[in-house]
C-alpha positions in Angstrom: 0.0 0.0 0.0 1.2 3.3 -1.2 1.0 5.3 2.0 2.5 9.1 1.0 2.1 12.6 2.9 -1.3 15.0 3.1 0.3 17.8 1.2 1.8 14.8 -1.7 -2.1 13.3 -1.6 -3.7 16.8 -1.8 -0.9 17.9 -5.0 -1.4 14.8 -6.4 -5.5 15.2 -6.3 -5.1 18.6 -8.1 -2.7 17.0 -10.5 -4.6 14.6 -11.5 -8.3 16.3 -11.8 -6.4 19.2 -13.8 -6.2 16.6 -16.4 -9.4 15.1 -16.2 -11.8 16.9 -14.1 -12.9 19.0 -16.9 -13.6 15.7 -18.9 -15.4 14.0 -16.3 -17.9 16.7 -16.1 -18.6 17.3 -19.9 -17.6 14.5 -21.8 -20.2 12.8 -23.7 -19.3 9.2 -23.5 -22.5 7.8 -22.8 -20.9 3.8 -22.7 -22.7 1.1 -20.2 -21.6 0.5 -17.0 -21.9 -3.5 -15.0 -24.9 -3.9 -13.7 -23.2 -4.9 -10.2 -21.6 -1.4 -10.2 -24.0 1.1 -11.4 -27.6 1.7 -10.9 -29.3 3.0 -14.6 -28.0 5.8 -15.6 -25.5 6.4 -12.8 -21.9 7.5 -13.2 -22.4 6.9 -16.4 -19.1 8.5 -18.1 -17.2 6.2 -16.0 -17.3 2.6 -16.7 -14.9 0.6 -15.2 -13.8 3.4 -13.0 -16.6 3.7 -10.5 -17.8 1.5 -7.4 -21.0 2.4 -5.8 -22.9 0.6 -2.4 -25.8 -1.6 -3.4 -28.3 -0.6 -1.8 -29.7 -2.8 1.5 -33.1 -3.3 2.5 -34.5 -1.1 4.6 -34.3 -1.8 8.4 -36.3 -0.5 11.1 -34.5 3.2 12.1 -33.0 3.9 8.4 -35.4 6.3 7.5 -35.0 8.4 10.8 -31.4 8.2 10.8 -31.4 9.1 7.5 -33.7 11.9 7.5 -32.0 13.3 10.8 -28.6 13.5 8.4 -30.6 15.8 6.0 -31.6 18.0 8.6 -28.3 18.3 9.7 -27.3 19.1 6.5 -29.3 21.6 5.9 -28.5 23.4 9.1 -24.7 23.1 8.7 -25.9 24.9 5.4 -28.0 27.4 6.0 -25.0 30.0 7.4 -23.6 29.7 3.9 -26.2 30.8 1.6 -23.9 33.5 0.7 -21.5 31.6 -1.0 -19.5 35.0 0.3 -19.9 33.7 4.2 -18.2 30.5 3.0 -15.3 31.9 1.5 -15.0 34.1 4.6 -15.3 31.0 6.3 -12.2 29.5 4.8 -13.9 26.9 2.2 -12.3 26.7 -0.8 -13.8 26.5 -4.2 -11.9 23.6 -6.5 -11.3 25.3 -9.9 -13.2 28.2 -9.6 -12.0 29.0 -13.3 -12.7 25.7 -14.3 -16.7 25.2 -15.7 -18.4 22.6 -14.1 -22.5 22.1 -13.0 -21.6 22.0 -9.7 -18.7 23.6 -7.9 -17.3 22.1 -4.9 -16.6 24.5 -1.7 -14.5 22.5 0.8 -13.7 22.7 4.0 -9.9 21.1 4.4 -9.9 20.5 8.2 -13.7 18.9 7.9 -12.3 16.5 5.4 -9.5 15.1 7.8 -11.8 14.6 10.3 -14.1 12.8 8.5 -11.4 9.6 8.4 -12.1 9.3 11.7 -15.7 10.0 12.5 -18.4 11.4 11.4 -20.6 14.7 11.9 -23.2 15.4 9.7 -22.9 19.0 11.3 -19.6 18.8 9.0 -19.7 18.1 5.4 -16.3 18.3 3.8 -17.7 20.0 0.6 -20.8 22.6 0.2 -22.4 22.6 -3.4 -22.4 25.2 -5.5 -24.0 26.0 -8.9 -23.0 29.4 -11.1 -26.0 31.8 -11.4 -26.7 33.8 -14.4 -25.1 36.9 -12.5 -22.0 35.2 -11.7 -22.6 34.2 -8.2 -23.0 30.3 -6.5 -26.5 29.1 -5.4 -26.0 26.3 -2.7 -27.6 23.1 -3.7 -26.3 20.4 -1.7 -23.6 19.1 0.7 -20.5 16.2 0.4 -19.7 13.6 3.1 -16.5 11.7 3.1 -14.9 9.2 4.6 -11.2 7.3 4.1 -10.7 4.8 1.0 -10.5 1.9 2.9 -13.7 2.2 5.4 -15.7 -0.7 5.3 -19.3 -1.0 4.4 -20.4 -1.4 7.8 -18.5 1.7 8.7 -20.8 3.8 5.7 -23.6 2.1 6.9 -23.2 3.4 10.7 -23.0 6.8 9.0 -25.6 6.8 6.6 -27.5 4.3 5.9 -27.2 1.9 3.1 -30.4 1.3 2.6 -31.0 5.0 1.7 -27.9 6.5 0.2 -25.2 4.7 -2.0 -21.2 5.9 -1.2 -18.9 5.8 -4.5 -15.8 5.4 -5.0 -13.5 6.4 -8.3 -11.4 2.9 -9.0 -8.8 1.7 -11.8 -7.3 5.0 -12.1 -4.1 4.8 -14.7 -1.9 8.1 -14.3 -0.8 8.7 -18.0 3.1 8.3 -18.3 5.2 11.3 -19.4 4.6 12.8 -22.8 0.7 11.2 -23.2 -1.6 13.6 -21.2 -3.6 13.3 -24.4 -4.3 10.4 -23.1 -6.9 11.3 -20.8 -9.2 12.8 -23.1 -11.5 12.6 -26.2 -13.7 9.1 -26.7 -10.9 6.8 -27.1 -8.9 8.2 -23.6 -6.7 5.3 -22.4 -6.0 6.7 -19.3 -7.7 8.2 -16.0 -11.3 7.8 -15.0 -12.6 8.1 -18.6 -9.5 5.6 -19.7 -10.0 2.3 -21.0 -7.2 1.0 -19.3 -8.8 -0.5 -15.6 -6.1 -2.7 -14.7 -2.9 -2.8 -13.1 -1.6 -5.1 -16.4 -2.8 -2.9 -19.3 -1.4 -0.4 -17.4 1.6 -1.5 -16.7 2.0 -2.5 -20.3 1.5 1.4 -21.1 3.6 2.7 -19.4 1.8 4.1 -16.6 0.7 4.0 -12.9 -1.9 1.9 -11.5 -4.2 3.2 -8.8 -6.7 1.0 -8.0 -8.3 3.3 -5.6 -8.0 6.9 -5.9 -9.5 9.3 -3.2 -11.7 8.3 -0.7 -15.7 7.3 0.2 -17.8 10.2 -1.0 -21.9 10.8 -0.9 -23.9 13.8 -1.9 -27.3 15.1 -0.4 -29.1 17.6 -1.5 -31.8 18.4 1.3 -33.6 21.1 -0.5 -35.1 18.9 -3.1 -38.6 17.9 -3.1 -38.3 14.2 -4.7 -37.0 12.1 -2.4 -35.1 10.1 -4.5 -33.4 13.5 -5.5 -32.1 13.8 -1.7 -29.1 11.3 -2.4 -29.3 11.4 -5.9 -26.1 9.6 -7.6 -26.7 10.2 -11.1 -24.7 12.4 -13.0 -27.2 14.1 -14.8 -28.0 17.3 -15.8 -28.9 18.6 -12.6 -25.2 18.2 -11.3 -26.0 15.7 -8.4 -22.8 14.4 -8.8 -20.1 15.9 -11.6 -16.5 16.8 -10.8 -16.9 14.9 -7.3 -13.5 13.2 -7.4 -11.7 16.5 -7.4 -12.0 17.7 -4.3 -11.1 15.0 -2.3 -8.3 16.4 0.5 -5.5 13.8 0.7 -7.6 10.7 1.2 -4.5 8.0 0.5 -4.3 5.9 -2.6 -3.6 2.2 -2.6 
């Protein structure tokens, strides 16, 4: 296991989504995922790169625990409104520069604490989406936890039965010279790469990951629908684009 420093992890994270972050988030691959890994229409730009929770019937409690984690989310929200208060507030937007559908605010500090336990008091990210005027409109909230949790861990903190944690997987760093490589349909490398094993990697010259960031779940308490609370489909709503690139320094192996 590949165990390096927070400020290496964190460098390497920005390293890596500046090469295919933007790709993630627009690219129009609209390939088929494994059934045992993606729900219909789910992740879709990311076969082969993606592991998601199945989902677990429902036990008695779920649906209160869950619904108390929303509440909680919304109130850890509600100061931050003012995508203004956040920044004051130290939360940093992830390629602010960068166009995505939703914009990642994070909260550094919150995201180490989440290897350890959890407070729904203290997502790691806050969601943003641009307005027409330029500004953020706060749609949702990120909860995190370290790569190598276990199920039952996720499932102490939110429910299975309700929500379904991701993880980006197979991830094939590009060798030097081929950061073309990472994009357009027939991309060989990254998390829209064909390559999604340590052998075809290997045998192009690059670097295997086969887990890259950590355990990552989005709510979005405002919405009406509840399936749209923990949405996981990248859609056009922006429920879940460019979530791989704010991960801070959860540890590859």
């Amino acid at each position: 296991m590949l165990r390096i420093s927070f400020d290496q992890r964190f460098a390497f994270c920005l390293a890596m989504v500046s090469l295919t972050g933007g790709v993630l988030a627009f690219a129009g691959a609209q390939q088929s995922a494994p059934a045992s890994t993606l729900s219909d229409g789910a992740m879709a730009p990311m076969p082969g790169h993606m592991y998601m929770t199945s989902l677990r019937p429902l036990k008695s409690g779920d649906q209160q625990k869950a619904d108390a984690i929303v509440a909680a989310a919304k109130t850890a929200m509600a100061p931050y409104e003012d995508y203004h208060k956040a920044l004051a507030d130290g939360y940093e937007i992830f390629l602010p520069n960068v166009p995505q559908p939703q914009y990642h605010f994070t909260n550094h500090e919150f995201g180490r604490e989440a290897w350890s336990h959890f407070d729904p008091l203290k997502p790691t990210s806050l969601l943003y989406k641009r307005t027409a005027d330029g500004g953020y409109k706060l749609v949702g909230a990120m909860y995190t936890d370290r790569v190598d949790a276990g199920e039952e861990e996720l499932n102490d903190r939110i429910p299975l039965s309700i929500a379904r944690w991701h993880q980006h997987t197979n991830f094939c760093k590009a060798p030097a010279g081929q950061k073309a490589g990472y994009f357009g349909p027939d991309a060989k490398f990254g998390l829209l790469g064909s390559i999604t094993t340590s052998e075809a990697c290997e045998a192009a010259g690059g670097e295997f990951h086969p887990h890259i960031f950590g355990w990552m779940v989005h709510v979005c308490p405002y919405e009406t629908d509840p399936k749209k609370i923990w949405s996981t489909d990248d859609d056009d709503q922006g429920h879940d684009n460019m979530d791989h690139s704010v991960m801070p320094g959860m540890k590859m192996n």
